[in-house]
N, C-alpha and C positions, 0 to 999 in steps of 0.2 A: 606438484610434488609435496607428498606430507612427509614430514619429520616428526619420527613418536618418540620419547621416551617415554618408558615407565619404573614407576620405584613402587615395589610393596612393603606394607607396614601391619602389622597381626597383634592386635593387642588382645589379649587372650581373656574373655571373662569380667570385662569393669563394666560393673553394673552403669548405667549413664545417668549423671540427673543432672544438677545447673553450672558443678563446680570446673571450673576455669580451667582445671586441670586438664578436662577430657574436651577443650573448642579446639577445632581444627579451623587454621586461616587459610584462605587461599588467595594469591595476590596476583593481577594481572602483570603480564609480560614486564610494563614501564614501569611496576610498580606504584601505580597510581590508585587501583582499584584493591581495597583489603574485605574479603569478604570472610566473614570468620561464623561459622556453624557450629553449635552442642547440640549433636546425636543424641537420638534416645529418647524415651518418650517420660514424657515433666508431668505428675499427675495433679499438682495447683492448678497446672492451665490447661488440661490435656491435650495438649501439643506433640509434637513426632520430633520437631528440631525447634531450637532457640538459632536467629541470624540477627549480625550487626551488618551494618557495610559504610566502611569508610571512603573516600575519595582523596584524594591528598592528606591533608588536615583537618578537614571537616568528616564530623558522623554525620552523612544523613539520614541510616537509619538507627534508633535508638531499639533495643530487642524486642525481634520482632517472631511469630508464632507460626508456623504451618500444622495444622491439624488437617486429622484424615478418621474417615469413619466407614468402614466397611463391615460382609458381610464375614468374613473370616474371623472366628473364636479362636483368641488368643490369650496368652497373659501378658497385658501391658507395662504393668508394672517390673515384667524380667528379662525386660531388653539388654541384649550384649551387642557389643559391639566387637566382631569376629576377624574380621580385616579394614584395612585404610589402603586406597589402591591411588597413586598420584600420578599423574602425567603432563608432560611438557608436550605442545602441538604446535609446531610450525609446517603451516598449509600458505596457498595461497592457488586460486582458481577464477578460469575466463566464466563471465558471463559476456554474454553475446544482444542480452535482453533487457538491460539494465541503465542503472544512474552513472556508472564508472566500468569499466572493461575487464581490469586487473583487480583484485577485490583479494586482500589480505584474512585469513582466518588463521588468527593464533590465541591460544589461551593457553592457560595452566586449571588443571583439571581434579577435583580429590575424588572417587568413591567411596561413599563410606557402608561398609555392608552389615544389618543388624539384621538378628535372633531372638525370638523370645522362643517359647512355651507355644507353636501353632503357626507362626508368621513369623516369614523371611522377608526385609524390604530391604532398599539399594537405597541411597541418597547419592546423586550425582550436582556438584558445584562446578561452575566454570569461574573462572575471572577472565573478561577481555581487557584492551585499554577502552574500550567501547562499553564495557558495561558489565553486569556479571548475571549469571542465567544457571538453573536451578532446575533438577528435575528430581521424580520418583521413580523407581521401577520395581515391580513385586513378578521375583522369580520367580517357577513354577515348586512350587508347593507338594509336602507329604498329603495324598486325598483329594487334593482340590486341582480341576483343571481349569477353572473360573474364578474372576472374582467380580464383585458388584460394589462400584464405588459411592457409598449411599450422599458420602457428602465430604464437601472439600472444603479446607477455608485458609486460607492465609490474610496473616494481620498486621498489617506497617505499621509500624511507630515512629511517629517524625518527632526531630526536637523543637520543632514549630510547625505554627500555624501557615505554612507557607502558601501562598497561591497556587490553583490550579486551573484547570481549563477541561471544562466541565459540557458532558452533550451524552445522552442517554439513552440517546437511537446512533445508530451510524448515517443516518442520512438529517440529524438535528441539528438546530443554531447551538455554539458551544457559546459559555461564558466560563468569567474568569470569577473565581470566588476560592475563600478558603479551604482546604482540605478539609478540612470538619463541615463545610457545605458543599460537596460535591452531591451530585443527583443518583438518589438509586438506578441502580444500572447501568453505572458511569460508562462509557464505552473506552477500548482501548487502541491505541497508546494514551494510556494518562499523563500529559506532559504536566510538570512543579516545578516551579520558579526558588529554588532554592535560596539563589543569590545573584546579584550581576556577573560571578564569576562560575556558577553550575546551575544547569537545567537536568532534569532527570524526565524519565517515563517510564511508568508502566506498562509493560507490555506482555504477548504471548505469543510463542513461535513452534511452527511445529503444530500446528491445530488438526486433527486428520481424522481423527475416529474416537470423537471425544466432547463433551460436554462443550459446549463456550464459556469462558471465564468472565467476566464484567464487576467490577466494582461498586461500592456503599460506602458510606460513612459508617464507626463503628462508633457508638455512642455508648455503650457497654463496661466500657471499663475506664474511664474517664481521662486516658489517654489521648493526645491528635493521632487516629488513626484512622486509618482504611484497609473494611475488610473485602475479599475476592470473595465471589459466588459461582459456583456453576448452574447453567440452566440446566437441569435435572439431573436423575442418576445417570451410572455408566457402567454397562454390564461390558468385561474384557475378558477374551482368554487368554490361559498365561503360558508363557510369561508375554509381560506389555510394559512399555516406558509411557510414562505420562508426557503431554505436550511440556515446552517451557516454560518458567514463568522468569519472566525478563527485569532488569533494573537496568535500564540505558543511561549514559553518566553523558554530558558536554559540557564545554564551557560553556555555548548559551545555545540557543532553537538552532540554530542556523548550523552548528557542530556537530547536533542533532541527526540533524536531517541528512548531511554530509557520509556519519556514520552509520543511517541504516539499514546497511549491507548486514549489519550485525544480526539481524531477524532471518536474512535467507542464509548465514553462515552457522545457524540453527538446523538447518533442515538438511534431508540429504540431496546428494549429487544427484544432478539430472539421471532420467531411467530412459530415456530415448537418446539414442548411439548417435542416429544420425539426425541432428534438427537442421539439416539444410531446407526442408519445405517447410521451417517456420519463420514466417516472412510477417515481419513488424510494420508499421506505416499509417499512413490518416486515411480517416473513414469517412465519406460522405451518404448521412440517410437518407434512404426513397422512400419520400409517403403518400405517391399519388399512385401508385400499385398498381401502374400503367406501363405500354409496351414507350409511347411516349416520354412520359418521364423518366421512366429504366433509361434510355438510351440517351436523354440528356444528362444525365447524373454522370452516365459513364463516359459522355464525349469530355462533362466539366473536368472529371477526375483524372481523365488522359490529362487532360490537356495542362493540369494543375499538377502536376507531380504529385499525386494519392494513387493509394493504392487498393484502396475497395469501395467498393457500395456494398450500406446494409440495408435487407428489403426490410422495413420495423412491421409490427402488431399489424394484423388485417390479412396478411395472405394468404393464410390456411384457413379464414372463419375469426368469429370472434374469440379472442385468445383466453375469457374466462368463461367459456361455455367448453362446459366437460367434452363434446359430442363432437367439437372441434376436430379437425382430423390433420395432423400438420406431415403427411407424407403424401400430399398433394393440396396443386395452387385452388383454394375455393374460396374468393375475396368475399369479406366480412364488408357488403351492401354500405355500411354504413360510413366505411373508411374511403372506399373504389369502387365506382361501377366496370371498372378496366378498359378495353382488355388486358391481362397479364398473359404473356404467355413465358413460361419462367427458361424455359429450353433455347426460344432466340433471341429473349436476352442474355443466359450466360454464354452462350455461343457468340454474341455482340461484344461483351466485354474478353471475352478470351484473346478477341479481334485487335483489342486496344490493350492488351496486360494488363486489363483490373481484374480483382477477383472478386467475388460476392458472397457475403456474409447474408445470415438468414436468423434471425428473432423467432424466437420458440418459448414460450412462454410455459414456465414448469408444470401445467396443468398438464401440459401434451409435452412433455420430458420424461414428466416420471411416469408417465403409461406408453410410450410411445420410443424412448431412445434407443431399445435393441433394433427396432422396427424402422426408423427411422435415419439413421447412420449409413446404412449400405444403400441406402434409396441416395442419400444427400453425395454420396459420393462417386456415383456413376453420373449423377446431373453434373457433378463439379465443382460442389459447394465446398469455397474455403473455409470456414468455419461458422461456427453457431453464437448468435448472444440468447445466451436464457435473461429468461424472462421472472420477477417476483418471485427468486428462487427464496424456499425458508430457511431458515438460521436460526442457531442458539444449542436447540437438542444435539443428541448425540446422531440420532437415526439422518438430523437433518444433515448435520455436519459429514456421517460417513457416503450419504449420498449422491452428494454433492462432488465429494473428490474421487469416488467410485465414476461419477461420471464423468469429470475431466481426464480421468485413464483410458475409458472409454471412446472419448472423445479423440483423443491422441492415438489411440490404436487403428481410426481412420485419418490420419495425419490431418486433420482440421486443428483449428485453434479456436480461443474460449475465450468470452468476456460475459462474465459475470454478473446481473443485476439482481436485487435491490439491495437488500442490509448487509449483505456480507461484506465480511473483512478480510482482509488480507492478513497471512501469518506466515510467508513464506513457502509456500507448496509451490508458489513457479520456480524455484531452485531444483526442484525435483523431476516437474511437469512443465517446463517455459513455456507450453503451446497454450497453457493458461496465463495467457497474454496480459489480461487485464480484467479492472472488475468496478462496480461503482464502489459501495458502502460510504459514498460523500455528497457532502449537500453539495451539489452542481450547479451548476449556469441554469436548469427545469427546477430550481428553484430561488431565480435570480439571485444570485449573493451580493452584498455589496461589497467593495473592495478592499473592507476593513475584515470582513468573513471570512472573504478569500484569504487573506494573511493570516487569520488564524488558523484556517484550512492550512495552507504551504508549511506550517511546522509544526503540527497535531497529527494530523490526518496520516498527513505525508510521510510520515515519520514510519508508517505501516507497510507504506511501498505502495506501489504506481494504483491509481485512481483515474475510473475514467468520468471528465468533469462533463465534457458534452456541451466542448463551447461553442457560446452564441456568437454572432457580426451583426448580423445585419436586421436582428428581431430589436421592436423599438423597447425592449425590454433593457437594453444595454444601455439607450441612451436617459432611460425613465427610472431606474433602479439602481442599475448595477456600476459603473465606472467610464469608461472611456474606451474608447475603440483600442488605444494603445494598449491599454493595461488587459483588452482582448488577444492580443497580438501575443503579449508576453507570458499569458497563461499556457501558451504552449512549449516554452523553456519551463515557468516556473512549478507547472504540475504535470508532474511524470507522468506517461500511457504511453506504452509499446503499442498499443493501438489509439489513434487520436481521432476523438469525434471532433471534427470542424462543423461550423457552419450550420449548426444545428438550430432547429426551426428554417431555416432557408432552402427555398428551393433552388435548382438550378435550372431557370426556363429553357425550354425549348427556343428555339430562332427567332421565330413568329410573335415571341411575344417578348421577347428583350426590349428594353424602355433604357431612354436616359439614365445612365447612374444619377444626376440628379431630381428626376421627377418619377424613376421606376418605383413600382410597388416594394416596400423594405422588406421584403419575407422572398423577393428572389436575388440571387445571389450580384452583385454589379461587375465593374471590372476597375473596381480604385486601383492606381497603380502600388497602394503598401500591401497587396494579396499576395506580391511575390516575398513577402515573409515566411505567410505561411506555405506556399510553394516551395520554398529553400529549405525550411527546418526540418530535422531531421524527428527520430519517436526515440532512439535509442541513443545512449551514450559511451563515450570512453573515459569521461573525467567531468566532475561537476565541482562545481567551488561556490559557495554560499558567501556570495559578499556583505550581502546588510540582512541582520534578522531581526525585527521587532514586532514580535507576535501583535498581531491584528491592530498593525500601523507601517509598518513598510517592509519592504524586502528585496532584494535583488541575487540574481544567482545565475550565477556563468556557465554554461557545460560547454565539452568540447566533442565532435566529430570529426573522426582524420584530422585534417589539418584547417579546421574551419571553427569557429568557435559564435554560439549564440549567446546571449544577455538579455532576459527578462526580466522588469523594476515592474513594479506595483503599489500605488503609495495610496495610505490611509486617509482620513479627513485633514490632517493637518499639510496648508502647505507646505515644502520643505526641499534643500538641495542637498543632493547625495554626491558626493565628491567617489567617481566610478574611477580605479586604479587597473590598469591590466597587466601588472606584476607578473601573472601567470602567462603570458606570451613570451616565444622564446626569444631568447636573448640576442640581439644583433638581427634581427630580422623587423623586417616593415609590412605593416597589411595594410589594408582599407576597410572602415567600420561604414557600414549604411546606419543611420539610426533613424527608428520613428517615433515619433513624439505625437502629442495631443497640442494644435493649434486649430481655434476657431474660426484663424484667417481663409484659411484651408478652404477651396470650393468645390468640395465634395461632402455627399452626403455623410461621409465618416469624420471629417476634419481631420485629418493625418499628415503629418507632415514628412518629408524624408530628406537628412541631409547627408551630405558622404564629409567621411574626415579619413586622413593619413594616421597612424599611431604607432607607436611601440610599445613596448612593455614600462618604460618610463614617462608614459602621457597618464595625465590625468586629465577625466572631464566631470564640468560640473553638470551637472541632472536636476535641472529646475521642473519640479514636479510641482504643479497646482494640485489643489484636494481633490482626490479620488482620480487622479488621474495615473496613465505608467507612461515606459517607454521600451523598447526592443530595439537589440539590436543583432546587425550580422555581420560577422569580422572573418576575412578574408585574408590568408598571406599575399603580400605582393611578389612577384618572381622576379 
């Protein structure tokens, strides 16, 4: 249910330039967020608006500049400003796909509408308590049915030098370094360490048919700043709103992360009526592109509570040769000598309720997706992973979600791979499930990375990581089998790659859990973790956040609740509170830990305890190790 007000305000004729007179504030719901804007184009800096934005007591940003450069002949210097248009919104709406179930969208809203001499343009403000978010839109025009945005820029001004967290590809190691040292091409969310009491981030929502946005350092004016880029121009017809440009407010990462509902409460409501055949769940890969392995993948998957197999790269040809043909099975020599026969295996898994996902790599996307859709959906194919799809352009970006509509109009679903990022278009489109744009488990992270990942990355919405077990990459690299366990609470995917590099043998060739080969899958008894946990949520709660040194974070399903820790190089005990269980009620928590006593090839350990909402327990975490847990109401 939305609740709208609206109040109009017509100020007739006042030329705009810096004076204080003419800044409009707009302040979120709690009154926590003040974001204050002067309209009108500044010809010292030529600029379109001057923005501050406060948070409580603190400015974090000091004035700050959005400049716009298009192909439209105007007079800049005789901007009026013709109306001020404000609105109260009280919304709130299900997600079905998501971190939390109930998902609050309220803000206070200003439009402000200017005129010159040739060009009409909009300025639209939000405040959330979550953050405050910023758009442009240029009506349709006397002459013009087009406009070509030759170049955009917005310029932060901080009062310091604060720390940020910095990585320049979407799939890069991040490090922490000053705003004035951030890497060309910063990627976003740009999370700032403002103070032990606010974390912020840059971000953008709403990305659809439009350049990417990415950040720099602005060494220019000899402010601490940071200016926005788009990767190339942007030809629109009009009228068109520009994507968001976001300023997310928390008390620290972890409040962050909590509130990034704020990015899909950017975007519009879902455009498919009925999402009942969009079925979230964990994904086991096939990479022996065999009738044999198909069919142990799918007894595993039964048998494991998942719910698909994806057949990966090789079953159509090699997936970077143009000539590749991906609307029929023709195995790439190099990956499978087979047999595949892809018809009695989806008919094998139909047997057992798994569905099958299929790897299509955008060489054979973007020549192939009209051709290919009605083929995949008489076989029975649940959905598609593209494959090195491009990113940044405009052509890339409108392609891309042209193709997840696509993709949805044969009720399939969608995960994403390589650079892309998330900006909330599964608000719109849920069957675009999920997507990489994160340095994953395929490129071992260590569990200090990973922490930086859980409230940088995360912050942009669900990531598929592609976690390992039983690859000796976990035990050589990356952290601990527990802290594998708990990546499956602590990094969101409506579709979960488990078990990745693992195979699931055949009968005939299952080995001791202790002396089997480590690339197939065993039977340690803490699998039933990952058996039990769920991909989607009704409530998450961020109990520890310290960006790339520890973390922990609770969600809950029905009435069942998981617990994810993950802890950095230093040993340390996290005092775990389950406050958030209901009151006068008792469960039983299973917990797994990292113990070397353990005589299994994972060392895992599993204890049961009784709790309430008034138990505290201590979480003796050694370096780089986690722990998981699964809490249960007792009846």
């Amino acid at each position: 249910m939305k609740t709208r007000i609206i109040f109009y305000v017509t100020i007739s004729l006042i030329t705009m330039g810096c004076s204080d007179i003419n800044k409009v504030t707009v302040t979120s719901p709690d009154g926590n967020n003040k974001f204050t804007i002067i309209p009108g184009y500044d010809k010292e800096n030529g600029s379109w608006s001057v923005f501050t934005l406060h948070t409580g007591d603190k400015k974090v940003l000091f004035p700050s500049y959005f400049q716009l450069n298009t192909d439209i002949e105007h007079e800049k210097s005789d901007f009026k400003v013709v109306k001020v248009e404000n609105e109260q919104i009280t919304n709130k709406w299900i997600n079905n796909f998501g971190e939390r179930k109930e998902i609050q969208d309220n803000y206070n809203q200003t439009k402000i509408f200017l005129e010159s001499k040739g060009l009409k343009i909009n300025f639209i403000c939000r405040a959330y308590n979550e953050g405050i978010a910023f758009a442009y839109e240029i009506p349709a025009q006397d002459g013009k049915n087009s406009v070509k945005i030759i170049d955009e820029k917005i310029i932060f001004n901080f009062p310091e030098d604060y720390p940020a967290w910095s990585a320049a590809r979407a799939q890069a190691q991040y490090s922490r370094v000053p705003v004035s040292k951030i890497e060309k091409g910063c990627e976003r969310p740009l999370v700032i360490e403002v103070d032990t009491n606010l974390t912020i981030a840059l971000a953008e929502a709403q990305l659809i048919d439009y350049a990417r946005m990415k950040f720099e350092p602005d060494t220019t004016t000899g402010e601490i700043s940071i200016i926005s880029r788009l990767d190339g121009e942007v030809l629109k017809q009009l009228p068109f709103r520009s994507p968001w440009r976001v300023v997310m407010t928390g008390k620290n990462p972890g409040d962050l992360l909590e509130k990034n509902y704020l990015i899909l409460n950017l975007n519009d409501p879902s455009e498919i009526s009925d999402i009942s055949w969009i079925k979230p769940g964990k994904v086991l890969r096939e990479v022996t592109l065999t009738n044999t392995g198909a069919k142990a993948a799918i007894d595993f998957t039964s048998a494991h509570n998942m719910q698909y197999v994806e057949f990966d790269a090789g079953w159509y040809g090699h997936e970077y040769d143009d000539k590749s043909d991906a609307s029929a099975v023709n195995l790439d020599p190099s990956r499978s000598k087979g047999p595949l026969d892809m018809q009695e295996v989806i008919n094998y898994a139909n047997s057992k309720n798994i569905r099958i996902l299929l790897y299509v790599n955008r060489r054979a996307l973007e020549k192939q997706l009209d051709e290919i859709l009605p083929i995949y959906k008489k076989w029975g194919i649940a959905g598609i992973k593209f494959g090195f799809v491009q990113v940044g352009d405009q052509a890339a970006t409108r392609w891309l979600h042209e193709s997840i509509r696509k993709v949805a109009s044969y009720q399939m679903v969608a995960d994403v791979h390589d650079e892309y990022r998330p900006t909330g278009y599964a608000r719109t489109y849920p069957n675009f499930l999920t997507q990489e744009g994160i340095r994953g488990d395929e490129e071992s992270p260590s569990n200090s990375h990973t922490l930086i990942t859980m409230f940088t990355r995360m912050i942009a919405g669900q990531g598929d990581n592609t976690i390992c077990y039983y690859n000796e990459r976990v035990d050589t690299k990356m952290g601990s089998h527990a802290s594998q366990l708990a990546k499956a609470v602590c990094l969101f995917s409506p579709l979960q790659f488990l078990y990745w590099y693992d195979k699931a043998a055949p009968s005939q060739e299952k080995k001791d859990s202790l002396r089997g080969a480590t690339n197939y899958i065993g039977d340690e008894p803490e699998l039933e973790f990952f058996d039990n946990v769920p991909t989607v949520w009704d409530e998450t709660k961020v109990l520890y956040s310290k960006i790339g040194e520890y973390g922990v974070i609770a969600r809950k399903n029905g009435d069942e609740w998981f617990i994810g820790g993950i802890n950095g190089v230093d040993a340390r005990t996290l005092e775990i509170k389950f406050s958030f269980l209901n009151q006068g009620k008792k469960y039983s928590a299973k917990i797994y830990s990292d113990d070397p006593s353990v005589k299994t090839r994972t060392h895992v350990r599993i204890d049961s305890l009784n709790i309430d909402r008034n138990t505290v327990y201590s979480a003796k975490l050694n370096s780089n190790k986690g722990i998981a847990m699964h809490i249960i109401p007792i009846e």
